[in-house]
N, C-alpha and C positions, 0 to 999 in steps of 0.2 A: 499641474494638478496638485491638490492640497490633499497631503497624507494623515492621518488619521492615524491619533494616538491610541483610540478608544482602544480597548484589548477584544470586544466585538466585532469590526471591522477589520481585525485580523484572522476571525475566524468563523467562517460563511456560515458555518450551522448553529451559531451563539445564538442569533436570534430566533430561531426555530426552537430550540430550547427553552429558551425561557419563553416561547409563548407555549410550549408544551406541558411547562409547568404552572403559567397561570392556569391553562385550561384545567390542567388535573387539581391545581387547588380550587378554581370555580366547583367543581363538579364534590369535590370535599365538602365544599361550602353548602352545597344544595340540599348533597346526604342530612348533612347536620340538622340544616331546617327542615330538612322531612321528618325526623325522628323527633322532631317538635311539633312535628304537627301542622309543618307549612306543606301545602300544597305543590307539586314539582313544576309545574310551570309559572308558579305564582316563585316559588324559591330562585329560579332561575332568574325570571324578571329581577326580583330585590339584587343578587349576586350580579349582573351585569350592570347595575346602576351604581351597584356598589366600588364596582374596579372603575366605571368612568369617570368616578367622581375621582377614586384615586388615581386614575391617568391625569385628571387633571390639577390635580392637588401637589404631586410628587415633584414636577420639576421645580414649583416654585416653592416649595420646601428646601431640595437641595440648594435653590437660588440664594434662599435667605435660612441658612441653619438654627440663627438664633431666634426663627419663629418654629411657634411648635407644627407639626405635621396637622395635629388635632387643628388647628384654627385655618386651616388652608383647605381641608377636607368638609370643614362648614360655612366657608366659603365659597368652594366650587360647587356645595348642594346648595347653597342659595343662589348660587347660577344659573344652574338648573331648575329651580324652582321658580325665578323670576322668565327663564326661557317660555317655560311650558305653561303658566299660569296665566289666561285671561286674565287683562285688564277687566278692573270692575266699574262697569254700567256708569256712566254719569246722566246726572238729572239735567233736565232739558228738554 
């Protein structure tokens, strides 16, 4: 069995924590766009798209340090944006 260096996997409830603390910053995040005037279930959407993008941005960030986070984070939204976007209509 392969031991594990992470200082996480030394410690059962690290993960639970830090998803405790994304969730209380999502919910930070939401406030903020409400007091702007976003709507709370539309805030919520944006805030969930916003962490997937950077769940998927983060590790290849740390992969590659000498790229910025910023270009990996607009990256992973045009992932996401070529995911979800219909193809457009060809003539025929």
């Amino acid at each position: 069995m392969a031991v594990s260096s992470s200082p996480r996997a030394s410690q059962p409830g690290a993960g639970r924590a830090r998803s405790d603390q994304v969730a209380d910053i999502a919910d930070a995040l939401v406030r903020a766009l409400g007091r702007r005037g976003v709507e709370p279930g539309k805030a919520r959407f944006i805030i969930d798209v916003v962490l997937a993008i950077h769940r998927r941005a983060m590790p290849r960030w740390l992969a590659e340090p000498d790229t910025t986070l910023s270009r990996f984070m607009t990256q992973a939204a045009a992932e996401l944006r070529e995911t979800v976007t219909l193809p457009a209509p060809t003539a025929g």
